[in-house]
Each structure stands twice: as structure tokens, then as C-alpha cells.
C-alpha positions, 0 to 999 in steps of 0.5 A: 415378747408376750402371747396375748390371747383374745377369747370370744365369739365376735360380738360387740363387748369383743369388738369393744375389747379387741380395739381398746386392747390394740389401742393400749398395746399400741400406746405402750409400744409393744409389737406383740400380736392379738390371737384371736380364738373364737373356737369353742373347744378351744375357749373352754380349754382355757376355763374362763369364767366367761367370754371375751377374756384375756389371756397374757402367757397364758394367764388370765388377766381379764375375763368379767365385767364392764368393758375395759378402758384403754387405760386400764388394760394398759395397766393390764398388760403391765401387770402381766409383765411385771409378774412374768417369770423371769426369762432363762440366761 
């Protein structure tokens, strides 16, 4: 089980994001839910570089650039879970 973070103030790149993220989370059957932080104290605790951003553990994984295909956020997200740390026995 994974924390996704989605950061952003509700535009249109987000809502973008936001249905190309659930569209790929979707697509590789994860049950993992979106937070969803719009709070600007909140943002900045993170130090992106920019907004919308990604978070998976905490970890940024998409933060600049053109808005992500399906496809590559699905790659994304499987990136960010090959990297996670092992879970303790």
C-alpha cells in the first residue's frame, strides 16, 4: 500500500493530473487512494518546485513539466514502488 499525494491549487493542469493519475492507478489495479492537498502551508512543507506535483511516500515523482500521459504516470508509479524500501518482517 502506497500514499499518493496529489499538490495543487484546482486548475485545469490539475484536474488534468488528477484524471490521468486515477485513470493509470485504475489501469494497474491499485486500491490506493489520491490525497488530495491544496493548502498552501501545507504545499510548501513538501519544497516542490512547482505545482501540481506528486507525491508517492513521500517522495516526489512528478513535479514539472507537460502534463503526464496515463502511460507515463503508470510508469511513474511503478518506479515508485520498485524504489520503496522494503517493508519490516
Amino acid at each position: 500500500m502506497h500514499s499518493i499525494k496529489l499538490l495543487g491549487m484546482g486548475d485545469a493542469r490539475y484536474r488534468c493530473i488528477k484524471s490521468n493519475l486515477l485513470e493509470a492507478i485504475k489501469h494497474l489495479g491499485w486500491a490506493e487512494a489520491v490525497d488530495e492537498i491544496s493548502n498552501l502551508n501545507t504545499i510548501l512543507h513538501y519544497k516542490v518546485n512547482s505545482v501540481p506535483a506528486i507525491l508517492v511516500d513521500e517522495h516526489v515523482v512528478f513535479e514539472c513539466g507537460e502534463v503526464p500521459s496515463v502511460e507515463q504516470l503508470e510508469t511513474l508509479l511503478l518506479q515508485a514502488q520498485s524504489e520503496a524500501p522494503a517493508a519490516p518482517v
